[in-house]
C-alpha positions in Angstrom: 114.0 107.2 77.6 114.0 110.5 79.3 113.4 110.3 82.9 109.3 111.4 83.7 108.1 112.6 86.5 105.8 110.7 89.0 102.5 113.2 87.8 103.6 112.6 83.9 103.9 109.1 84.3 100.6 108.2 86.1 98.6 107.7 82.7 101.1 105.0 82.2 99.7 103.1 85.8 96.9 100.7 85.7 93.3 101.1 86.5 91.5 99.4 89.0 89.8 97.1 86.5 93.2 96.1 85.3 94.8 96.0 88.2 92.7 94.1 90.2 90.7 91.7 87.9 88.7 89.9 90.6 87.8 90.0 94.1 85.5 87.3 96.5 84.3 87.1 99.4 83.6 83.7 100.4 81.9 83.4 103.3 81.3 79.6 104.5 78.7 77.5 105.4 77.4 79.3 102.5 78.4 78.2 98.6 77.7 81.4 97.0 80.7 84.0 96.2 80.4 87.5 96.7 81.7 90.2 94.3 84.2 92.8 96.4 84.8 95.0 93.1 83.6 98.0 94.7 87.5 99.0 94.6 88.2 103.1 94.5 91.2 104.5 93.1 93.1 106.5 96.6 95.6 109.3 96.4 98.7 108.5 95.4 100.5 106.9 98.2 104.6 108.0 97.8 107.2 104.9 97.7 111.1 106.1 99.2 112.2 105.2 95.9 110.0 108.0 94.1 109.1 105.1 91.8 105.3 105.7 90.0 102.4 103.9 92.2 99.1 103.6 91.8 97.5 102.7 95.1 93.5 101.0 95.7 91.3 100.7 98.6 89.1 98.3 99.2 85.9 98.3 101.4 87.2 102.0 102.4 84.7 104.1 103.9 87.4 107.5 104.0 85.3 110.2 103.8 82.1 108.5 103.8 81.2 108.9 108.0 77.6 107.8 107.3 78.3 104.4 105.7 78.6 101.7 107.6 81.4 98.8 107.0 80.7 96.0 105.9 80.5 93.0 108.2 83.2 90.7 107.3 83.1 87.3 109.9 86.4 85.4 110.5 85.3 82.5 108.7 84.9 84.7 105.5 87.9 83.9 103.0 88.7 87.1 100.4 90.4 86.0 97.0 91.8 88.4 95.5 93.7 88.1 92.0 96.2 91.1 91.2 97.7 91.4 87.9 100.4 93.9 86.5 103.1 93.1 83.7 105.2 96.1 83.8 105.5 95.6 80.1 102.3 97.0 80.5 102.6 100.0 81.8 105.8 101.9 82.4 108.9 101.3 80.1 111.1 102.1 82.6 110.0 99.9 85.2 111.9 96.2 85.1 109.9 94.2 87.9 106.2 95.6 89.1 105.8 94.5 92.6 102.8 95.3 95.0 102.3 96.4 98.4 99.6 94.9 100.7 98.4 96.4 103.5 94.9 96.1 105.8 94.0 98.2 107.9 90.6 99.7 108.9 87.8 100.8 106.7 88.2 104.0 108.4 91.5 105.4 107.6 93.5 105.2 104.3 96.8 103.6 104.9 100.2 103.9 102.9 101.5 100.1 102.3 105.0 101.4 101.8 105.0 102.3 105.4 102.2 100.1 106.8 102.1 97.0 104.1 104.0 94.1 103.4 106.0 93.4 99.9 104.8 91.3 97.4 106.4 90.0 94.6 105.0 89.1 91.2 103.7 85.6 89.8 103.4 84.3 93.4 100.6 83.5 95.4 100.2 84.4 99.0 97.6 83.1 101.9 97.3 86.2 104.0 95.7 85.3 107.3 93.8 88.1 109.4 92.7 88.9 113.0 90.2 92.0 113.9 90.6 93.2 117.2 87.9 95.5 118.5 88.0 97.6 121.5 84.9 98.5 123.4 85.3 101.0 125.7 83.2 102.1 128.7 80.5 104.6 128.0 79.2 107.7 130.2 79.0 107.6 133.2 82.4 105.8 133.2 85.2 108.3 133.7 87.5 107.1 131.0 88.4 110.4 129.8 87.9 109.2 126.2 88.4 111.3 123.1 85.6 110.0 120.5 87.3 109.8 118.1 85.1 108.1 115.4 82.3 110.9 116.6 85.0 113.2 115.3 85.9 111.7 112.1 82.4 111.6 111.1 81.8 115.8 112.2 84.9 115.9 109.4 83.5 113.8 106.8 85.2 110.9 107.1 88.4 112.3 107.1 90.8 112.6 110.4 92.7 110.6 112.7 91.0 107.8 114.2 93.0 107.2 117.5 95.3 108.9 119.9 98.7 107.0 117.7 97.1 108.5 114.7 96.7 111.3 116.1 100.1 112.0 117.4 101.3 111.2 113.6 98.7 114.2 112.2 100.5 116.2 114.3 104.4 115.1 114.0 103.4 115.9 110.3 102.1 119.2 110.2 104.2 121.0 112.6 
């Protein structure tokens, strides 16, 4: 087969609903499972291999600033089945693998930077800790940038700390 472009080859990548054919929340003491299928299809994140991807975001809010994100405690356990035969999709393509990375609902994230590998017919226990920072609000000189204030001004779009930040920059210049 004739070697295909990364654009050309994208009708060959899986959907969402194939890709990703179920996702609960379980939050204990309660029995009842939660549906987390509201999964949108992101930009194209690039691999270093220029191999085809097809990259999903869960529970984003990018470029949604007047949503707020959904409350998830730490007792809350998230199933989430992925599925992708390469037989499937692209000829050319041996092994499918996956990428996995979390982040915050803010911000998009590329998991070939930021992500862990996974391989195929394997199951994983991921285990997760938030850390939130509350800083000191006026009249505290902190000399804070709001940065969140910001993103929302931009709809939802924008760096969301002063590391993030720094990246925006080292990329456009």
């Amino acid at each position: 087969m004739a070697y295909l472009y990364q654009v050309q080859r994208k009708h060959m990548m899986p959907t969402a609903k194939d890709f990703i054919p179920s996702c609960i929340l379980k939050r204990p003491p309660s029995t009842k499972f939660e549906n987390c299928r509201n999964i949108a299809l992101t930009p194209s994140c690039a691999s270093r291999n220029l191999v085809p991807t097809a990259c999903f975001s869960i529970n984003s809010l990018s470029e949604l600033p007047n949503k707020q994100p959904q409350n998830i405690s730490v007792s809350t356990v998230v199933e989430l089945e992925l599925y992708s035969p390469p037989s499937d999709y692209d000829p050319d393509l041996f092994v499918m693998y996956k990428q996995l990375s979390l982040h915050s609902p803010y911000a998009l994230s590329n998991p070939f930077n930021e992500g862990v590998f996974l391989h195929s017919e394997r199951s994983y226990k991921i285990y997760v800790k938030q850390t939130v920072k509350h800083l000191l609000k006026f009249p505290y000189d902190t000399n804070c940038f709001d940065y969140l204030e910001s993103w929302k001004k931009s709809g939802g779009l924008g760096p969301l700390s002063q590391s993030v930040s720094i990246k925006y920059s080292v990329l456009e210049i």
